[in-house]
C-alpha positions as CSV (number, residue, x, y, z in Angstrom):
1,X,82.3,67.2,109.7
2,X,84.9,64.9,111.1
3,X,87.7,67.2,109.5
4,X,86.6,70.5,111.5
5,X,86.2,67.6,114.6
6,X,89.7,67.1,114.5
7,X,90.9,71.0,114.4
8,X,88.4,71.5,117.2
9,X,90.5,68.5,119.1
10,X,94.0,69.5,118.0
11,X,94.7,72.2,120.4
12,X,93.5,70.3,123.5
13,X,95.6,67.2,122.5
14,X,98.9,69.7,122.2
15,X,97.5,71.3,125.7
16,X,97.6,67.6,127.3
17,X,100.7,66.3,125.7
18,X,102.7,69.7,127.6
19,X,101.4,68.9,130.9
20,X,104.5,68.5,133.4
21,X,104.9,64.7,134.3
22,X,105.7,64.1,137.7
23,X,108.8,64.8,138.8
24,X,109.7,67.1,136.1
25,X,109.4,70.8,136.6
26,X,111.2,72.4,133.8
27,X,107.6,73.5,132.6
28,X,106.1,74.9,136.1
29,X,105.7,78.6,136.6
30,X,108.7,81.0,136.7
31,X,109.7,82.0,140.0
32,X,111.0,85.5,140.2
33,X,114.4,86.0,141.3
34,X,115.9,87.6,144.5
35,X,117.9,90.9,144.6
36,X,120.6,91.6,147.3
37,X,122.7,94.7,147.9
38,X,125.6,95.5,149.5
39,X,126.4,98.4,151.8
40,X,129.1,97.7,154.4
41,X,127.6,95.1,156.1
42,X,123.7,95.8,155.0
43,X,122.0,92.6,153.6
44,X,118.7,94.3,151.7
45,X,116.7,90.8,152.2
46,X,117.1,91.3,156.3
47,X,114.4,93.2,157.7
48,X,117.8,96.0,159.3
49,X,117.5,99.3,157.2
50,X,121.3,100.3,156.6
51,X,122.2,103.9,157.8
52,X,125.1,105.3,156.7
53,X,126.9,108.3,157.8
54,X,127.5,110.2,154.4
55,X,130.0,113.0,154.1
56,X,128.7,113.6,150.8
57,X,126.3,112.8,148.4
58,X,128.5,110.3,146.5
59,X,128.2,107.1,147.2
60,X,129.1,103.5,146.1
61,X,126.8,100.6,145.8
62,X,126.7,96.9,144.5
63,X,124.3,94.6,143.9
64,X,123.4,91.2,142.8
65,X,120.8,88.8,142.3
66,X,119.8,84.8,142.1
67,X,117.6,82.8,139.9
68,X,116.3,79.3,140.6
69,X,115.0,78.5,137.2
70,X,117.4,80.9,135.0
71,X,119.6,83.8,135.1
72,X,119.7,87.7,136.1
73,X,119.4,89.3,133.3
74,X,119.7,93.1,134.2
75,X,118.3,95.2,137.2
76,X,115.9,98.1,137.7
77,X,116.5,100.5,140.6
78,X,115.4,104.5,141.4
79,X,116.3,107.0,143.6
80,X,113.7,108.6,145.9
81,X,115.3,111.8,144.9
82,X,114.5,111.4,141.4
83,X,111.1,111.7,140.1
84,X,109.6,113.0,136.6
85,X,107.2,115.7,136.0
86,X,104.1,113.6,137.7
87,X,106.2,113.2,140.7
88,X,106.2,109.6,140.3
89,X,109.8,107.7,140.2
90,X,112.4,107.2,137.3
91,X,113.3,103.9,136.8
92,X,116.5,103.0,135.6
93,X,117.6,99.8,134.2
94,X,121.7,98.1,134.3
95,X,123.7,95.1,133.5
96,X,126.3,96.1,136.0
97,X,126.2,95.1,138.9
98,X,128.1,97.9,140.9
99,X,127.9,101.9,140.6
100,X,129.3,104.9,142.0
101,X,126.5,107.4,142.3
102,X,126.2,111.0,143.1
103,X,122.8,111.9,145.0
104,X,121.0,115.2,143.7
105,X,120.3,116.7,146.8
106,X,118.1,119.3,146.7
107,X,118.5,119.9,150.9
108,X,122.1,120.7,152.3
109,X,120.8,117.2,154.2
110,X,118.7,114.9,153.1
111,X,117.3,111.0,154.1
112,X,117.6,109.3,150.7
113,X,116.1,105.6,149.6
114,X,117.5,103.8,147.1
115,X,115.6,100.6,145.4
116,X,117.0,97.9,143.2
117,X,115.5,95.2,141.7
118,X,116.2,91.9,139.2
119,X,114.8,91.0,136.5
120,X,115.5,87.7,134.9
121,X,115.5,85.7,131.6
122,X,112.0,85.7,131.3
123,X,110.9,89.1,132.5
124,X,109.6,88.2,136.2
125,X,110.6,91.1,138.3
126,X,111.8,90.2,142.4
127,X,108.4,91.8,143.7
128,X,110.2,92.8,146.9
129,X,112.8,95.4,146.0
130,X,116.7,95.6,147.9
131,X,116.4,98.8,150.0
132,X,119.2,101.0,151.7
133,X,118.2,104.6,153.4
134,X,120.9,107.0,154.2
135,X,120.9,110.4,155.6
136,X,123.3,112.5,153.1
137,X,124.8,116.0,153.9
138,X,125.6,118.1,150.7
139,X,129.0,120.1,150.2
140,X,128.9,123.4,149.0
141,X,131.0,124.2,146.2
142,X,134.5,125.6,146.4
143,X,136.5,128.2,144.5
144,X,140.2,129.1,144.3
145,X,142.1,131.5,141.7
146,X,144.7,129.3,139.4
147,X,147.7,129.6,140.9
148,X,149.9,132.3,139.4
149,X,147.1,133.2,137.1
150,X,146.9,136.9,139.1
151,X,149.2,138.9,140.6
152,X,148.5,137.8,144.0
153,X,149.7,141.1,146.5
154,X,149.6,138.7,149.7
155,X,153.2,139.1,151.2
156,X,154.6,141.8,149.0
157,X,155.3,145.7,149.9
158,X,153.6,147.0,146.7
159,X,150.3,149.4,148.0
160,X,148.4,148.5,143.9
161,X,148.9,145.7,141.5
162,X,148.9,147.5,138.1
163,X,147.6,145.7,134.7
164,X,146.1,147.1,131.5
165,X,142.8,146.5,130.1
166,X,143.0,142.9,128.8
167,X,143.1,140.7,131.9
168,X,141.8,137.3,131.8
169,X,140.9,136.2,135.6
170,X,141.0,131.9,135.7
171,X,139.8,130.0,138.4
172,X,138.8,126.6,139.6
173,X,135.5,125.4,140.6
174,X,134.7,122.3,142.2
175,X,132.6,120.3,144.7
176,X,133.2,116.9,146.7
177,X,129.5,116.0,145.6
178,X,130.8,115.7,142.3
179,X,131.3,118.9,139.8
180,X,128.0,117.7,138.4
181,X,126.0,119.1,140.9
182,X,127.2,122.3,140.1
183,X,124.5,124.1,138.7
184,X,125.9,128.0,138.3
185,X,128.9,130.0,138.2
186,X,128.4,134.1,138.7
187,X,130.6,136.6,138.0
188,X,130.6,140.4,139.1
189,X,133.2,143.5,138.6
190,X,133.3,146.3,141.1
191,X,129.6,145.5,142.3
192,X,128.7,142.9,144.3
193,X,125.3,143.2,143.8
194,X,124.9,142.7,140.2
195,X,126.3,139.3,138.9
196,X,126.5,137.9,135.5
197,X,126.0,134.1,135.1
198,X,128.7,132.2,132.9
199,X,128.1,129.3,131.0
200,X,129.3,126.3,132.8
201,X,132.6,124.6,132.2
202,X,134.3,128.3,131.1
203,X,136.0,128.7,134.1
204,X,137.8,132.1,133.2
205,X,136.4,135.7,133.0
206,X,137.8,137.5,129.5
207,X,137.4,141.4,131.0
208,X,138.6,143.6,127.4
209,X,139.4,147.5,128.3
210,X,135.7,148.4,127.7
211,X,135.0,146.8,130.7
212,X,138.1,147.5,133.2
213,X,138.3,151.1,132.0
214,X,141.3,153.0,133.9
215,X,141.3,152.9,137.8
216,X,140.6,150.8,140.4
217,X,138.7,147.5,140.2
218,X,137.6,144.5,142.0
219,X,136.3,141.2,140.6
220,X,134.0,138.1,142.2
221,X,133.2,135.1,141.2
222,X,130.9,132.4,143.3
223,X,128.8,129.2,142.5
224,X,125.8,127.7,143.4
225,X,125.0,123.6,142.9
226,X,122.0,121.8,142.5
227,X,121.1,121.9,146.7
228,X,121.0,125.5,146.4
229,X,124.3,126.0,148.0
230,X,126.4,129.0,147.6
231,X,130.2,128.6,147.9
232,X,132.4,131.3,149.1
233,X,132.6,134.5,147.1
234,X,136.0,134.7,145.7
235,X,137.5,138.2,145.0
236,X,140.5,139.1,143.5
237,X,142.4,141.4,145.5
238,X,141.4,139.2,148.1
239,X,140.6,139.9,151.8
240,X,143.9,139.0,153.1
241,X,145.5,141.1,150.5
242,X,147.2,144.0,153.2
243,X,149.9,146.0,154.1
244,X,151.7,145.2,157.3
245,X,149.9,148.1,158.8
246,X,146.5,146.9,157.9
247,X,146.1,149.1,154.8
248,X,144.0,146.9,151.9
249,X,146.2,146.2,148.6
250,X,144.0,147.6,145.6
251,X,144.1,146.5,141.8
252,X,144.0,149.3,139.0
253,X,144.1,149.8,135.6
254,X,146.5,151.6,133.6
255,X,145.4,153.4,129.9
256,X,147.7,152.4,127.0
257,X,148.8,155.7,124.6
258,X,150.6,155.9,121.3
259,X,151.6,153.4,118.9
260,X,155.2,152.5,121.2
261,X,154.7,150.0,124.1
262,X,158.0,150.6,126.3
263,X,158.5,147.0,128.4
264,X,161.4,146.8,130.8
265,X,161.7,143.1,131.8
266,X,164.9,142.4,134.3
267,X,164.1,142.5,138.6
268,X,167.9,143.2,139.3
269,X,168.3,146.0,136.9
270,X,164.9,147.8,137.9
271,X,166.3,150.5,140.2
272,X,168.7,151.8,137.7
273,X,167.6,151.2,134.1
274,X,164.3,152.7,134.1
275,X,165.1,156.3,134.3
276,X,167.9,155.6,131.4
277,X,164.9,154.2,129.3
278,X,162.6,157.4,129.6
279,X,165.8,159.5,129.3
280,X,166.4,158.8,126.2
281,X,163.0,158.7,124.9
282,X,162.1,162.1,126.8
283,X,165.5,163.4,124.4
284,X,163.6,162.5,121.7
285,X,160.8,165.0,122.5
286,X,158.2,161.8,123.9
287,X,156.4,161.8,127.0
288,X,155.4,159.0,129.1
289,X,151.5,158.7,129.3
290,X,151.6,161.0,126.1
291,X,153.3,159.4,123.3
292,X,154.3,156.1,124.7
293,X,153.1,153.1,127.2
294,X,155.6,151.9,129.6
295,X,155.4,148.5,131.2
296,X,157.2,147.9,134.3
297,X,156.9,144.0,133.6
298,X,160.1,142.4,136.3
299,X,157.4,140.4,138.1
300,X,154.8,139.1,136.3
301,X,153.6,138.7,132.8
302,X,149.6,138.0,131.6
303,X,149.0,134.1,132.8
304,X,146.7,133.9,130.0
305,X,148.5,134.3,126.6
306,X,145.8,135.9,124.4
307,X,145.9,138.9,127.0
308,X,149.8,139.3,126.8
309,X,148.8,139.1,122.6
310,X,145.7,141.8,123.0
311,X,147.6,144.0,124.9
312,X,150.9,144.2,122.1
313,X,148.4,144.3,119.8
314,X,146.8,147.3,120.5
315,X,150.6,148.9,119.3
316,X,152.9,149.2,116.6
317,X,156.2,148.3,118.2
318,X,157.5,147.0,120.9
319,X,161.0,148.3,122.9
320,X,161.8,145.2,125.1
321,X,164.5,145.8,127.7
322,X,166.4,143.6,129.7
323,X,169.9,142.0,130.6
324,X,170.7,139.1,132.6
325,X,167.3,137.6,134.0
326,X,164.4,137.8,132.3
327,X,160.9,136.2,131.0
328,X,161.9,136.1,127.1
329,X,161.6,133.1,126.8
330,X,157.5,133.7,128.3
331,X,156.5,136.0,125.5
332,X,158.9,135.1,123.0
333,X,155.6,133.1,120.8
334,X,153.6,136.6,121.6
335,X,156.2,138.7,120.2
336,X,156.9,136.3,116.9
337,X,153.4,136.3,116.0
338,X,153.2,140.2,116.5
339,X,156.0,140.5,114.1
340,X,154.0,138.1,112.0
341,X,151.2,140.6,112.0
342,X,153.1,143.4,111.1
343,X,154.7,144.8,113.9
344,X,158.3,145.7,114.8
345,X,160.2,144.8,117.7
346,X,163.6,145.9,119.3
347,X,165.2,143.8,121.7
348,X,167.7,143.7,123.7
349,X,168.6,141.2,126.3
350,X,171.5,138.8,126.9
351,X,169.6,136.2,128.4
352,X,169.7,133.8,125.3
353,X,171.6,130.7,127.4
354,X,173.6,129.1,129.9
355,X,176.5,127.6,129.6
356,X,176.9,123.7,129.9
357,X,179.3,121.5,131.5
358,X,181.2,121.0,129.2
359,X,182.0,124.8,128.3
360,X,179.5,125.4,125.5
361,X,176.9,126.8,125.2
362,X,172.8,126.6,124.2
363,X,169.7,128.5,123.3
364,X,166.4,128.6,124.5
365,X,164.3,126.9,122.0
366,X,162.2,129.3,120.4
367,X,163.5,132.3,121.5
368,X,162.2,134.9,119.4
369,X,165.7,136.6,118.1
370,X,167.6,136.0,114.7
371,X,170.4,134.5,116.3
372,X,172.0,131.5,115.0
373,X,174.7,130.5,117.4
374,X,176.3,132.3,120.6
375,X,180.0,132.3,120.1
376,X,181.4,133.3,123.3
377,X,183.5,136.0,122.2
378,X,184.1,138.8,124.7
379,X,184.2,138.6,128.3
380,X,183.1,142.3,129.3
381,X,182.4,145.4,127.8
382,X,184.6,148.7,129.3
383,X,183.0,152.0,128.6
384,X,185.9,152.8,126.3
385,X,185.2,150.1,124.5
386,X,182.7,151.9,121.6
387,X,179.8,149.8,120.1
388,X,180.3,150.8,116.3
389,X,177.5,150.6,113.4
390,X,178.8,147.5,111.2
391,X,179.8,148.7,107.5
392,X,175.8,149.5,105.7
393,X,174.9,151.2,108.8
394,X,176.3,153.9,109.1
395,X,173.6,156.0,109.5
396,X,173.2,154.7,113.3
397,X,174.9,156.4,115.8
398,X,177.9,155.3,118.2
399,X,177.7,153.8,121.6
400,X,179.0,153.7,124.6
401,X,178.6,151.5,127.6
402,X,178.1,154.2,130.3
403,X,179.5,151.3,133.0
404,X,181.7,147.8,132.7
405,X,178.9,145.1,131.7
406,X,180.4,141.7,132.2
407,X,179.0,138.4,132.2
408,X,181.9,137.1,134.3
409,X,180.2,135.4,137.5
410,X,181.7,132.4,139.8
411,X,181.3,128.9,138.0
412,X,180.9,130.6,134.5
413,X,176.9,130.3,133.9
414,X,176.3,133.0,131.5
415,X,177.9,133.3,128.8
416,X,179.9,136.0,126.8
417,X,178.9,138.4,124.5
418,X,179.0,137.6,120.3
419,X,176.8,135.9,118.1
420,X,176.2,134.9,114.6
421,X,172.9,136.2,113.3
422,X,170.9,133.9,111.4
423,X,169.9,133.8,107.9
424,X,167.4,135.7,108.3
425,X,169.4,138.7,109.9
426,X,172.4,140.6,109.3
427,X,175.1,142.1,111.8
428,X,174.6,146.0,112.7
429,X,177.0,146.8,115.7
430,X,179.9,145.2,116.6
431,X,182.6,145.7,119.7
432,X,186.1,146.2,117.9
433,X,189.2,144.3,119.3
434,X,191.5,145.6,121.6
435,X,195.0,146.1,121.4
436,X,195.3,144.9,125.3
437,X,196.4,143.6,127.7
438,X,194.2,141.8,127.9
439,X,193.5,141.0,124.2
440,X,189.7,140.9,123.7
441,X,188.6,140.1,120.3
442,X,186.2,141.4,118.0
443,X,182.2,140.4,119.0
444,X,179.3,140.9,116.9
445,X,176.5,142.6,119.2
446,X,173.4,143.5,117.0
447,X,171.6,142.4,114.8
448,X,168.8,143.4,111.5
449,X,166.2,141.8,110.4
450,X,164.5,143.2,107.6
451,X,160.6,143.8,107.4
452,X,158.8,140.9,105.1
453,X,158.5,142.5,101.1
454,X,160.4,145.8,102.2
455,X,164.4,144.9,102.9
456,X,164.4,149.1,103.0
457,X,163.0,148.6,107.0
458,X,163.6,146.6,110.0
459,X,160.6,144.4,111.6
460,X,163.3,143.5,114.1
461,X,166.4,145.3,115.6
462,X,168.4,143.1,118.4
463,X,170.9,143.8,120.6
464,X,172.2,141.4,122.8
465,X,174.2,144.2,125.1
466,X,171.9,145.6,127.7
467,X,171.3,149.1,126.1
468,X,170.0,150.6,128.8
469,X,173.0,151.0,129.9
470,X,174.4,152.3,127.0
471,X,174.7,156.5,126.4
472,X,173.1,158.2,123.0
473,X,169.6,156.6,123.3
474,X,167.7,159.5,121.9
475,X,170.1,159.6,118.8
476,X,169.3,155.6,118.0
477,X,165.5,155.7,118.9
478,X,165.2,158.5,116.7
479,X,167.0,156.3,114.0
480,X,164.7,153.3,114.7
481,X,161.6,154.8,114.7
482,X,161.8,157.9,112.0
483,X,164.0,155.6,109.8
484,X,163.8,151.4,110.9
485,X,160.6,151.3,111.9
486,X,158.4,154.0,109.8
487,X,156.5,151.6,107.5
C-alpha cells in the first residue's frame, strides 16, 4: 500500500518542485508576439488604416515581428481577395519577411485588405493581426505584333502585302498587373466574331494554307486577364494601315503551282531583272501561275523560319536570283536543309563578302554555296566577254552578259568576281582572259555540286555572276531542269 502511496504522490511532488520562484519567470505563460508592417509610412499596430493610391495591382510589402520570451518563427497572412470553395480565407504561411505581390482582382477596381500575423517559437499566434487596405485599379492587358515579324504596310506605296499560305503571325502579350493575371489569349481569321482560344504562353498563330486559302485575309488576336478585362483587339493589316488617299492596305494570299519556286531577292535590281527571269523561262514553254511560283521576295522574308522551310518545301527546286544586295545570308540554313532533304537549288548572287581594310576579303559564315575562297580575280564583266562551260560541261550553253556588270564602286567594298569552289564542288563556267588593254585574267564563275549517291545530277548549280542579266536563259534552264536537276 505504501508503494502505490508514493506513485499517487509522485506527480504532485514534480508539479510543486516546477512552480516558478519569485523572481524568476522563465516558466510563466508564453506571451504572443507582435506583428508590424510596413507600407510607406503605415505602422499596422496604430489605429490609421493605410490607403494607398495603386496604379496596379502589384504591390510590395514588409513585415516583421517581436517576441518577449523567444523568437518569430514564421508569419501567417491572407488576402481578402483570396478565399477557397467555402468562401472562407486562404492562409498562407512565410519565413520572409518581405514580398512583392500581385492582387487577383476580380473588379477593374477594387478595396483590398491584407492581414499578417506572427507566429513564434512556441506556436502562440499575435491575436491582433497587422492590417493595410488599399483601393487597387486593374490594367487591362496589352498587345503588339513582334517587330518585323509581319510585313507592316504603314508608310509604304504598296495597295496589298502578298504572302503564301504558311504564315506564322507572333505577337507579345503582356499586362502591368503581372502576365499572371492573364487568363486568355483569342485568336480569329477573317471573322471577328468567331474566336479560337490559344493555350497560354504560345504567343504565335501557325496559319498552314488550309486555313489562308488564296485571297484576301485578316487576322485578330485579343486577351482577357483574371478582372475580366479585354485588351485591344490587335489586327494585322492594322487600322492605320492606308494609302495617302485614305484607301485601306489589304493582305492576300497567293497559291503556289508546280514543282519550281522562282525567288528574285535584290531591291536595286527589281525593275529590270524580273521580266529577264520570266523571259527565259516563258522560252522554255512555262507559264507563271501554270508551271512555276514566283516570289518577288526584295523586301521581306518569313520572320518565322519554319514558314520560310514549309513554303520551299512544298517544291522541288528552287531558282534564287540576285546580285549585289541581298538576304542570303537569311535563308541560307532554310535552303541547306532543303538540299538536305532532297531538293535542288540554283543560285546566283555575288553577295558572298565585303572586302576588309586591309584588301582582302571574307565570307559570310554559313553561307549556303560551295565556295571555298573569293579570289578577287576580275574587275567587270563586258558583254563581249563570253561566260564559257568549263571542260566536262560542255553540254551547257554559252553566255553572254547582256550589259557591263562591275563590282567597281568608290572605297572598293565589294569585291571582284572568281572563286575557288570547295571540295565539295567543281568549276562549270569560267570568264576567259583578255588579250587587253586592260589585261583581265581568267575567273572561275560557277560552280557544281553533285546530288548526294548520284554524281550523274546536280543538287546545286551556282553562279556567282548575276544571271539575270545574262542572254540564253531558256537554253541553260532547259539544261538544268531536263538534264541537272531531273532526279
Amino acid at each position: 500500500m505504501a508503494r502505490w502511496t508514493l506513485l499517487l504522490l509522485f506527480p504532485l511532488i514534480v508539479w510543486l518542485g516546477c512552480e516558478p520562484r519569485a523572481g524568476d519567470d522563465s516558466q510563466m505563460d508564453n506571451r504572443p508576439p507582435q506583428t508590424h508592417l510596413s507600407v510607406g509610412y503605415f505602422r499596422a499596430d496604430s489605429s490609421q488604416v493605410d490607403t494607398l493610391g495603386l496604379s496596379t495591382s502589384r504591390v510590395g510589402l514588409s513585415w516583421w515581428g517581436e517576441d518577449a520570451d523567444g523568437w518569430i518563427d514564421h508569419y501567417l497572412y491572407r488576402w481578402s481577395t483570396e478565399v477557397d470553395s467555402a468562401g472562407n480565407p486562404v492562409w498562407h504561411s512565410t519565413e520572409a519577411e518581405s514580398d512583392t505581390f500581385v492582387v487577383l482582382l476580380t473588379q477593374e477596381l477594387m478595396t483590398v485588405r491584407f492581414e499578417i500575423v506572427a507566429v513564434d517559437n512556441q506556436g502562440s499566434v499575435d491575436p491582433t493581426p497587422a492590417v493595410t487596405v488599399f483601393p487597387a485599379y486593374n490594367q487591362k492587358p496589352r498587345l503588339d505584333w513582334v517587330a518585323m515579324s509581319q510585313e507592316l504596310l504603314s508608310g509604304t506605296a504598296l495597295d496589298t502585302c502578298w504572302t503564301f499560305g504558311y504564315n506564322t503571325f507572333h505577337f507579345n502579350v503582356w499586362d502591368l498587373d503581372g502576365n499572371e493575371t492573364i487568363t486568355r489569349v483569342l485568336w480569329a481569321l477573317d471573322d471577328s466574331s468567331s474566336w479560337t482560344e490559344l493555350p497560354l504562353g504560345l504567343n504565335s498563330i501557325p496559319l498552314t494554307p488550309e486555313q489562308l486559302t488564296p485571297g484576301w485575309h485578316k487576322v485578330f488576336v485579343k486577351a482577357q486577364d483574371i478582372a475580366q478585362a479585354w485588351s485591344q483587339t490587335l489586327s494585322y493589316p492594322r487600322p492605320q494601315d492606308t494609302l495617302s488617299d485614305g484607301r485601306a492596305q489589304v493582305w492576300a494570299v497567293k497559291p503556289t503551282v508546280g514543282s519550281l519556286l522562282v525567288v528574285f531577292d535584290d531591291p536595286a535590281e527589281e525593275a529590270l531583272g524580273v521580266p529577264d527571269i520570266k523571259d527565259g523561262l516563258t522560252g522554255m514553254g512555262f507559264q507563271e501561275h501554270e508551271d512555276y511560283t514566283f516570289w518577288l521576295a526584295t523586301d521581306w522574308l518569313p520572320y518565322d523560319e519554319q514558314d520560310f522551310q514549309s513554303i520551299i518545301e512544298d517544291f522541288s527546286m528552287v531558282f534564287w536570283f540576285s546580285w549585289k544586295n541581298t538576304q542570303n545570308e537569311t535563308a541560307c540554313d532554310n535552303l541547306n536543309l532543303f538540299m538536305a532533304r532532297g531538293g535542288r537549288v540554283l543560285m546566283s548572287t555575288s553577295d558572298l563578302g565585303r572586302r576588309s581594310n586591309s584588301g582582302g576579303t571574307y565570307l559570310f559564315d554559313g553561307i549556303c554555296v560551295p565556295v571555298d575562297s573569293l579570289t578577287d580575280e576580275r574587275d567587270r564583266i563586258l558583254p563581249s566577254h563570253p561566260l564559257l562551260p568549263s571542260p566536262g560541261f560542255e553540254h551547257y550553253p554559252v553566255l553572254h552578259m547582256r550589259e557591263a556588270v562591275s563590282f567597281m564602286s568608290p572605297g572598293g567594298e565589294y569585291p571582284r568576281f572568281g572563286f575557288r569552289p570547295d571540295s565539295s564542288a567543281v568549276e562549270s563556267y569560267y570568264v576567259p582572259e583578255t588579250a587587253g588593254p586592260p589585261l583581265r585574267p581568267r575567273a572561275a564563275l560557277a560552280a557544281r555540286q553533285p546530288a548526294d549517291g548520284r554524281p550523274e545530277k546536280a543538287k546545286q548549280l551556282y553562279f556567282s555572276v548575276p544571271l539575270h542579266k545574262a542572254d540564253n536563259l531558256d537554253s541553260l534552264f532547259r539544261v538544268v531542269i531536263d538534264e541537272e536537276f531531273n532526279w
